[in-house]
C-alpha positions as CSV (number, residue, x, y, z in Angstrom):
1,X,35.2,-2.9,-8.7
2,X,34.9,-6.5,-7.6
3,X,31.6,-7.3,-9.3
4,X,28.9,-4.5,-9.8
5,X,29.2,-1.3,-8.4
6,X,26.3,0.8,-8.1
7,X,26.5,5.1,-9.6
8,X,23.4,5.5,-8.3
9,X,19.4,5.5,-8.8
10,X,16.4,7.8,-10.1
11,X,12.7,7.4,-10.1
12,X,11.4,7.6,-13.4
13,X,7.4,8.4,-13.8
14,X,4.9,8.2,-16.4
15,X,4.5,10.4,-19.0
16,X,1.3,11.1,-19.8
17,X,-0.1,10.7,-23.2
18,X,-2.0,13.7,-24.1
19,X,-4.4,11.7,-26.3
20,X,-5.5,9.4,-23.9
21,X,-7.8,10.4,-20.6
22,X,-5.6,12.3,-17.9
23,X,-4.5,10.0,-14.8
24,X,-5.3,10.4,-11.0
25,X,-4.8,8.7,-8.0
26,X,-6.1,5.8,-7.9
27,X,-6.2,2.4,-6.0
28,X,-6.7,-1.2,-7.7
29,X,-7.9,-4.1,-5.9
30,X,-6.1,-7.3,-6.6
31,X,-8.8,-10.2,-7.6
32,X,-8.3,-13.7,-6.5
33,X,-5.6,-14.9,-9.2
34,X,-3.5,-11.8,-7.7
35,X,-3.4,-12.5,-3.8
36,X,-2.5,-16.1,-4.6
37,X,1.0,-14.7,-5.7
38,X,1.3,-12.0,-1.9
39,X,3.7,-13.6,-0.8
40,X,6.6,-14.7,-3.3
41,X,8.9,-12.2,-3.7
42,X,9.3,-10.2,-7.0
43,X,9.8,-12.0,-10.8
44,X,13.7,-11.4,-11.3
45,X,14.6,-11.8,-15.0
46,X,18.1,-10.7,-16.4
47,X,18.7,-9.9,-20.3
48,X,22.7,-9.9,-21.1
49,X,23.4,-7.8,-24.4
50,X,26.9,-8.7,-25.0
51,X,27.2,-7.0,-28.5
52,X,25.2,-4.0,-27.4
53,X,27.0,-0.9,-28.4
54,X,26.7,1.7,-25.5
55,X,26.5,5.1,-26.4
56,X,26.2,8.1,-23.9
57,X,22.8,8.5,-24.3
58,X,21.8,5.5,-24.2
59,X,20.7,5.4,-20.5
60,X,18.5,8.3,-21.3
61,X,16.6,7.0,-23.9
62,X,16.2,3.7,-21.8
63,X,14.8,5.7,-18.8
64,X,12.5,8.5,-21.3
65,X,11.2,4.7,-23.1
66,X,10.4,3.4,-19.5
67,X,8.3,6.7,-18.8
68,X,6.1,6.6,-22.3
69,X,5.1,2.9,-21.7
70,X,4.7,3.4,-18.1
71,X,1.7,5.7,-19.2
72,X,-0.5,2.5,-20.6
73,X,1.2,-0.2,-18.0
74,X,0.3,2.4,-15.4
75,X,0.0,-0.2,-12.4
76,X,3.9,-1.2,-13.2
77,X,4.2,2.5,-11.5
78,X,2.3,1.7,-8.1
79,X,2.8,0.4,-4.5
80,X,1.5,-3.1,-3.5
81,X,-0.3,-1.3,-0.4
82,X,-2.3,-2.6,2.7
83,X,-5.3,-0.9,4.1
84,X,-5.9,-0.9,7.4
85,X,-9.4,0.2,7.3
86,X,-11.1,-2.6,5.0
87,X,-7.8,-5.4,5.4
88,X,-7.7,-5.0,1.6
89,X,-4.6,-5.1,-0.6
90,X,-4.6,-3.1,-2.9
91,X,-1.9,-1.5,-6.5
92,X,-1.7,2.3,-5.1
93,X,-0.1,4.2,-8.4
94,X,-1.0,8.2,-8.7
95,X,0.7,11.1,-10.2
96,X,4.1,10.5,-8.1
97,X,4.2,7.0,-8.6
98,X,7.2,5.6,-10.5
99,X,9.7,3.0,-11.0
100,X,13.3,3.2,-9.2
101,X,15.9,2.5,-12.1
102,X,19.4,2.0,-10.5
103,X,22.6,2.6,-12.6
104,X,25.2,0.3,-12.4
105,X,28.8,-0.9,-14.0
106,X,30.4,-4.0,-13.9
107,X,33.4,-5.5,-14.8
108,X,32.4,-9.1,-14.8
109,X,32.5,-11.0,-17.8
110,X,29.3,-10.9,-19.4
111,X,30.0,-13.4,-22.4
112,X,30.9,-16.0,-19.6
113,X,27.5,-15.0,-17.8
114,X,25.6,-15.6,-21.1
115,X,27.6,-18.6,-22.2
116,X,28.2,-20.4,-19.4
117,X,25.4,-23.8,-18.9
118,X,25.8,-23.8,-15.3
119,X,24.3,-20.7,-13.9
120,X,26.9,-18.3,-11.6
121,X,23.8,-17.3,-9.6
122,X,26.0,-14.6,-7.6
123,X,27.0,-13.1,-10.1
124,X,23.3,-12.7,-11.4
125,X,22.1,-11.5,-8.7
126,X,23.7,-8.1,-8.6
127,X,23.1,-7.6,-11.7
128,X,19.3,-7.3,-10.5
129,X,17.4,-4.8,-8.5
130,X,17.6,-6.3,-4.2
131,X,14.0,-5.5,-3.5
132,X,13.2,-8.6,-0.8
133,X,10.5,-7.4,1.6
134,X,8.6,-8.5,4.6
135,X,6.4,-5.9,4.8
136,X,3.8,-3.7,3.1
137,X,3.8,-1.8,1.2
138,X,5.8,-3.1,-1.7
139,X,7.5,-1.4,-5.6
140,X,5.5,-3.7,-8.1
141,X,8.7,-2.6,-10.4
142,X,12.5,-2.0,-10.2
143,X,14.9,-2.1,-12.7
144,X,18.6,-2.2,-13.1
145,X,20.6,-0.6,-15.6
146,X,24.5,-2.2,-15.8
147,X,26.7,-1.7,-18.0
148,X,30.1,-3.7,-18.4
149,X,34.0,-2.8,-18.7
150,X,34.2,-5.4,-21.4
151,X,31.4,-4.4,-23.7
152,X,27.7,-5.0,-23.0
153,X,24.8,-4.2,-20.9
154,X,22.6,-5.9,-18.6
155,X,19.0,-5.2,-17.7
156,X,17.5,-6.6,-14.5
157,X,14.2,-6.4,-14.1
158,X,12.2,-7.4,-10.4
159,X,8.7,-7.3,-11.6
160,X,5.8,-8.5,-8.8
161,X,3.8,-11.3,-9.5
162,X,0.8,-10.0,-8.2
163,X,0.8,-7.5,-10.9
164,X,0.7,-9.5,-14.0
165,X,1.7,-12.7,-14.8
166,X,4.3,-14.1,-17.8
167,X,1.7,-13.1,-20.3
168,X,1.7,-9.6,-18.9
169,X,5.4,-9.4,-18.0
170,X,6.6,-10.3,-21.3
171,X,3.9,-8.0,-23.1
172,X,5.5,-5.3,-21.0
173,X,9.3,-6.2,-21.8
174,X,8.2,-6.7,-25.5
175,X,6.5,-2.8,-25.3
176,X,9.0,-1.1,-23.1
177,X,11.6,-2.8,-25.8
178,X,9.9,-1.5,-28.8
179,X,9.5,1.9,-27.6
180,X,13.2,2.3,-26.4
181,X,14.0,1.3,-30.0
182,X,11.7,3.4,-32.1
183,X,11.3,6.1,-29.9
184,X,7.3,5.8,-29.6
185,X,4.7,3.5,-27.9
186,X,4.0,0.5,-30.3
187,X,0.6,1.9,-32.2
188,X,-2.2,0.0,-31.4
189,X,-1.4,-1.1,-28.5
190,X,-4.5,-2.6,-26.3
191,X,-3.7,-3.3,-22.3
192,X,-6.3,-3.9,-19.8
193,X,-5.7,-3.5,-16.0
194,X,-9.3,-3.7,-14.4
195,X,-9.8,-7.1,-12.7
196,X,-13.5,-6.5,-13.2
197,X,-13.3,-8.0,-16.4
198,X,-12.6,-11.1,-14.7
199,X,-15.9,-13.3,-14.5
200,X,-15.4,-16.4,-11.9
201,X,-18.1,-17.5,-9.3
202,X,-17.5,-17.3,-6.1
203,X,-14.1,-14.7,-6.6
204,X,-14.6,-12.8,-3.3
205,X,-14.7,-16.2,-1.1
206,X,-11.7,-17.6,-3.0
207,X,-10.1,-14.4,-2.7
208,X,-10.2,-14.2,1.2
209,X,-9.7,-17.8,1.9
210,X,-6.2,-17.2,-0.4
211,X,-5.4,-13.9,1.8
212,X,-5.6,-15.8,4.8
213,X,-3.2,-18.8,3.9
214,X,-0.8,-16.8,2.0
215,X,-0.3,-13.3,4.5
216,X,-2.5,-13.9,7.5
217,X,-1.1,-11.0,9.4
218,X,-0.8,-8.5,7.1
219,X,1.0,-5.6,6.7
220,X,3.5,-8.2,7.6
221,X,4.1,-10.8,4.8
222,X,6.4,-14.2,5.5
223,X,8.6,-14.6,2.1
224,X,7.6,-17.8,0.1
225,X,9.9,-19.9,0.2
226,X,11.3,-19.1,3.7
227,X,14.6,-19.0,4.2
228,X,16.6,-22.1,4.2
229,X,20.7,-22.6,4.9
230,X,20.7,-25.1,2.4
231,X,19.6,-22.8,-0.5
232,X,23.0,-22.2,-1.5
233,X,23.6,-25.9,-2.3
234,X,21.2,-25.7,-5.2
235,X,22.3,-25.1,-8.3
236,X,20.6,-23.4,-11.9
237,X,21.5,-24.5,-15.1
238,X,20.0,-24.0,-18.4
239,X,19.4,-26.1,-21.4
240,X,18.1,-25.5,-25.4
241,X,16.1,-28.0,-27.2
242,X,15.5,-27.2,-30.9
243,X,12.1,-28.1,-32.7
244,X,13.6,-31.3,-35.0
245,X,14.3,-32.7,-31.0
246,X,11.1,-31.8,-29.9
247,X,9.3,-33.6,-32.5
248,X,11.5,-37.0,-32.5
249,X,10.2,-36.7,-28.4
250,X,6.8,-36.3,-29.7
251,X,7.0,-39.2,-32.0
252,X,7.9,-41.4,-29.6
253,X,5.4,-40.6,-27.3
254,X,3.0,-41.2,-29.5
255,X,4.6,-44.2,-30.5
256,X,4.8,-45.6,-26.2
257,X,1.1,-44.6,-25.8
258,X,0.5,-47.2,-29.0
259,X,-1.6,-44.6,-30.8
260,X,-3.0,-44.2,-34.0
261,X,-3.0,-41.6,-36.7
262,X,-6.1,-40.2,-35.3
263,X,-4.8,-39.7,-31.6
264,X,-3.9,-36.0,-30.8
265,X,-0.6,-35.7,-30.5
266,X,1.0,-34.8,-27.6
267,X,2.0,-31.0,-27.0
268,X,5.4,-29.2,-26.7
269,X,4.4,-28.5,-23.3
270,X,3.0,-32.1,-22.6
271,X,6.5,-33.9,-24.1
272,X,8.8,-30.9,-22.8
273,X,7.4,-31.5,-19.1
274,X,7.0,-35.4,-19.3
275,X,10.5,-35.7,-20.2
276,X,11.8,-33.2,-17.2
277,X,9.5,-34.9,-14.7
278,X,10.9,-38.0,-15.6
279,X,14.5,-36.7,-15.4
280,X,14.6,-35.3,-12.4
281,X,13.1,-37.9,-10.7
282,X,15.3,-40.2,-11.9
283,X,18.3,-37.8,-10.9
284,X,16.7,-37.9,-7.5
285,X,16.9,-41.4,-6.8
286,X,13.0,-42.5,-7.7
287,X,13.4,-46.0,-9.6
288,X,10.7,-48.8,-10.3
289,X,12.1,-50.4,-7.7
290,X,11.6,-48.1,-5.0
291,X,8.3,-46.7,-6.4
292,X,8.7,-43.9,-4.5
293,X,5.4,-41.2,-5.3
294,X,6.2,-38.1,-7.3
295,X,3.8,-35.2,-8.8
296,X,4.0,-32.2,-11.4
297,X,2.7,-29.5,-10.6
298,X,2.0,-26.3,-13.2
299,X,0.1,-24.0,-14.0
300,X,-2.8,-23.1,-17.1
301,X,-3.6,-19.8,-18.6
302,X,-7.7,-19.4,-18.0
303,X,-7.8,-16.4,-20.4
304,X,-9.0,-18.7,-23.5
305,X,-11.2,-20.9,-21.4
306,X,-13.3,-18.5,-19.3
307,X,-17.1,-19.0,-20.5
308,X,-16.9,-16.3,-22.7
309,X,-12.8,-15.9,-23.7
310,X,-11.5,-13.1,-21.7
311,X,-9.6,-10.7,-23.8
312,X,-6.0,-11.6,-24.7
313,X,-5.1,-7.7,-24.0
314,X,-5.7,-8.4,-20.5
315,X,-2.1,-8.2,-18.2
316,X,-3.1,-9.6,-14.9
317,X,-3.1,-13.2,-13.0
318,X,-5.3,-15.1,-14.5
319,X,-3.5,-18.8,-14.0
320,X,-5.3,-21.9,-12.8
321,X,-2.9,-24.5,-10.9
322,X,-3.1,-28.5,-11.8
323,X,-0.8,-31.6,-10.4
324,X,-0.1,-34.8,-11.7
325,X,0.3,-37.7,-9.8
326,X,2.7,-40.6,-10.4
327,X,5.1,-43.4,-9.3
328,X,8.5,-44.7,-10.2
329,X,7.4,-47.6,-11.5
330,X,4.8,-45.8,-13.9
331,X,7.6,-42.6,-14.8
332,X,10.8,-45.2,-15.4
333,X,8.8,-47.9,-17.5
334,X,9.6,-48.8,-21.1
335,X,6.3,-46.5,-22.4
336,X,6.8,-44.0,-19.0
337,X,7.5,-41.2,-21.5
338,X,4.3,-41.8,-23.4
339,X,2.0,-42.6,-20.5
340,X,3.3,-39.8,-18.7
341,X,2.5,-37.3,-21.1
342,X,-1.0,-38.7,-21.8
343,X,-1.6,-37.9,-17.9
344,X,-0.6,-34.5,-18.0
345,X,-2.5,-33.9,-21.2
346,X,-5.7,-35.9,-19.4
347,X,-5.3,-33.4,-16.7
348,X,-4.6,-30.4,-18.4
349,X,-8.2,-31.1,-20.4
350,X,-9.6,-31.6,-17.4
351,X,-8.6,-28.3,-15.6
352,X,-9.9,-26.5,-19.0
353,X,-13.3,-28.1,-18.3
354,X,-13.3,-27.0,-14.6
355,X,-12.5,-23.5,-15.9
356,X,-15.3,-23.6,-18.5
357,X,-17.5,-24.7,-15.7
358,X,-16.8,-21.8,-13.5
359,X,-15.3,-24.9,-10.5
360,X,-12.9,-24.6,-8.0
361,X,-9.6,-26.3,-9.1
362,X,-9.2,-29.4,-6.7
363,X,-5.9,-30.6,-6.6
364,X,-5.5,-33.7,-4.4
365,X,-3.6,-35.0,-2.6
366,X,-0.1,-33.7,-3.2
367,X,2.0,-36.7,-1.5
368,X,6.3,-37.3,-3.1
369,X,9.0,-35.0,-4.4
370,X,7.5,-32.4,-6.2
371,X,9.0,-31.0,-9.9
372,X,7.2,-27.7,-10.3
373,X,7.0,-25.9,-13.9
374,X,6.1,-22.8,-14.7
375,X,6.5,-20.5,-17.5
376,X,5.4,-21.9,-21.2
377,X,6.8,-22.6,-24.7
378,X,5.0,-20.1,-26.1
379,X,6.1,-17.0,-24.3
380,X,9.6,-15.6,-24.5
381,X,11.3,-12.4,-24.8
382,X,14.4,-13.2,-27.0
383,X,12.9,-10.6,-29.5
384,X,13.1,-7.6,-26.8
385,X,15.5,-5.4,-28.5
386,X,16.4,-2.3,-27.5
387,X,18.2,-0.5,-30.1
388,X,21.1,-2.7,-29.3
389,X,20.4,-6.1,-30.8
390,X,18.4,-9.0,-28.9
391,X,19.8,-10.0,-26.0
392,X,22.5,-13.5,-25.8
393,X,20.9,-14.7,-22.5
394,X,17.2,-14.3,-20.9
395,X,17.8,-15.6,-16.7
396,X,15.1,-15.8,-14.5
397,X,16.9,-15.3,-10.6
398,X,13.9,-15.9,-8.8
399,X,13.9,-20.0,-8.7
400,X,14.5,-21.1,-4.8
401,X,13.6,-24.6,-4.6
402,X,15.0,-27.4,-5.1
403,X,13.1,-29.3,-8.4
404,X,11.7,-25.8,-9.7
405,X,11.7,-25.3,-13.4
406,X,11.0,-22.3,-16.2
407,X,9.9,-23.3,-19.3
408,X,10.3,-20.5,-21.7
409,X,10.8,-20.1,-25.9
410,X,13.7,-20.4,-26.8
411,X,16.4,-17.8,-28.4
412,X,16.1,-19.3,-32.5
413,X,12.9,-20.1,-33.8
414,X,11.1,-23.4,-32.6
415,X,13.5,-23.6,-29.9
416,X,12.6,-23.8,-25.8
417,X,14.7,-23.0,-23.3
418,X,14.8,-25.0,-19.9
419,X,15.9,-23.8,-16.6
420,X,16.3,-25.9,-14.0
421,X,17.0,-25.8,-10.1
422,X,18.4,-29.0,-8.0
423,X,20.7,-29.8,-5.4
424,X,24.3,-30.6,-6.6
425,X,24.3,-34.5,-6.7
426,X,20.9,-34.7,-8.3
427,X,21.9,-31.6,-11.0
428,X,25.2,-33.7,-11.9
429,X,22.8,-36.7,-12.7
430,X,20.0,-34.9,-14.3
431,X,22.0,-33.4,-16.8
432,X,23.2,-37.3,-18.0
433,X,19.4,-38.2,-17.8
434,X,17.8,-35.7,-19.3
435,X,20.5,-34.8,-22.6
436,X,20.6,-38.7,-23.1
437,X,16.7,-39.1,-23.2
438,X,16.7,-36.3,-25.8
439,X,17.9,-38.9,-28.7
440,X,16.4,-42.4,-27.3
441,X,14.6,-44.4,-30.2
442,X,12.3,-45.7,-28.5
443,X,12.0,-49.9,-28.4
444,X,8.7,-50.1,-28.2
């Protein structure tokens, strides 16, 4: 078999809930958060259910699941489309819309895929649907169905990010899981699509000066990141911290900073990032000496912060960008975990009060090596069970450049998982660096 061998593939469409409003054609326009994301090719994210006990039907009932959620994540269905006549890009779903779901077996070894640190990105790769384009239109979904020789099943899922972002995605995984389990759509279940919700001055200017950096000669789009020969020199590996960890880190942030019981305490995100920034640059050869320039760059969910709160139901983009600036000799001093994460809190405030303001997001002047973190703490899908247990091993495939990072929750409560993509040398040092940091005291 050599790997994964593909039986074959189906379109699977929505069915329609008779108690909600019939469906037609119908074509949604993408707001500014959405166009921002044209040009990256789809979200990839690979669930490993080693213990998952396969039965003949269960391919069935994960493609009838697919079809019933479908129905209220209806854009998950539809085409990222260009229109000639108005240069818009548009979501195109209608009644013959659906999601290609390609069958698959493998006789890989799926407990080595899922327990294995250091990532076998091959391998993970055909275990998810190859959907790369250059050119409109574009599947916002694909999924992959593989099941293995040894026991176990694999879903692959290539999601685009101009439909939704994590909040969305893992809403959807969450749902489709759910419903594959039980049989039914989750009761209750509240998902908005319409980007006229979304309140933000100035949205149609920041809309077309995005369109025109990201895919200026549309139909034609030109892959973000583009391709590189070096790419295959990188290398992904993964890593757990547990809560007790998490808050020694915080303690000793607090205690660098020299704060006092009434200081806010810095975040899971604001430690958890401070500590990788550090890391890698450190594993990439920025000392005090040298005081080479580094930034962080991330990314902020607006939904909370909008002037008034959008609704938490909502399932599209709706991230603001920040970046951090630093130095070696601020990241590798005695307190550089401490003052490090008081800069990314400072600048995570501040991005909340641009947002509240109804600003554009300046970023500066993004000068050094870059570490770039997306994802959050708080989001995960380690509970998206299928009728076959939760999965061992959640994988995002998509990272491509060298110092990119997921941060997502982790598999046991109060855990967060961290994946992380480097070049070989700096990999080998960053995971010394960055599991010895975990348990410094700190001297200070």
């Amino acid at each position: 078999m050599a790997g994964v061998r593909i039986l074959g593939s189906s379109k699977v469409r929505a069915q329609h809930d008779d108690s909600l409003p019939p469906t037609s054609s119908s074509s949604t326009h993408l707001s500014f958060f959405d166009v921002w994301w044209l040009s990256l090719q789809p979200v990839k994210t690979v669930l490993l259910y080693p213990d998952a006990a396969i039965s003949p039907v269960s391919f069935d009932s994960f493609k009838s699941s697919l079809s019933l959620i479908l129905d209220r994540f209806y854009l998950l269905a539809g085409d990222l489309t260009y229109q000639p006549t108005t240069g818009e890009v548009t979501i195109v779903c209608s009644d013959e819309s659906g999601v290609t779901v390609t069958e698959a077996e493998s006789d890989l070894d799926i407990r080595c895929l899922a327990g294995e640190p250091k990532h076998d990105m091959d391998s993970f790769f055909k275990l998810v649907p190859d959907v790369a384009h250059e050119e409109l239109p574009v599947p916002i979904l694909s999924v992959q169905f593989t099941q293995f020789s040894c026991g176990g099943v694999a879903v692959g899922i290539a999601l685009h990010h101009v439909a939704m972002d994590a909040t969305g995605q893992y809403k959807f995984i969450d749902c489709w899981a759910k419903t594959c389990c039980d049989g039914s759509v989750p009761s209750g279940l509240n998902i908005l699509h319409d980007r006229a919700v979304i309140k933000y001055p100035n949205m149609d200017g920041l809309k077309n000066e995005t369109l025109m950096d990201v895919a200026p000669n549309l139909p034609k789009i030109n892959p973000w990141p583009s391709p590189d020969p070096d790419r295959k020199q990188l290398f992904q590996r993964s890593f757990t911290v547990d809560a007790t960890t998490i808050q020694v880190l915080k303690q000793r942030a607090m205690q660098e900073k020299g704060a006092t019981h009434n200081s806010s305490p810095p975040t899971t995100f604001d430690v958890l990032t401070a500590h990788i920034w550090i890391s890698i640059a450190r594993a990439m050869g920025i000392t005090s000496e040298n005081n080479k320039p580094t930034f962080l760059f991330s990314f902020l969910d607006g939904r909370p912060f909008f002037p008034p709160p959008m609704s938490s139901a909502y399932t599209g983009n709706c991230l603001f960008n920040f970046a951090v600036a630093s130095s070696g000799s601020r990241l590798m001093a005695a307190d550089g975990l401490g003052r490090t994460c008081e800069c990314i809190s400072e600048t995570v405030h501040t991005t909340k009060d641009v947002i509240k303001r109804g600003d554009k997001v300046n970023l500066g002047s993004l000068d050094g090596m870059m570490v770039g973190i997306a994802g959050s703490n708080r989001l995960g899908v380690y509970g998206a069970d299928f009728g076959w247990g939760k999965p061992s091993f959640m994988l995002h495939a998509s990272l491509q450049v060298d110092g990119e990072v997921v941060i997502v929750a982790g598999k046991e409560k109060g855990t967060v998982q961290i994946t992380v993509k480097l070049n070989y040398e700096a990999m080998e040092e960053f995971v010394n660096v960055f599991s010895r940091g975990l348990y410094v005291t700190s001297k200070i």
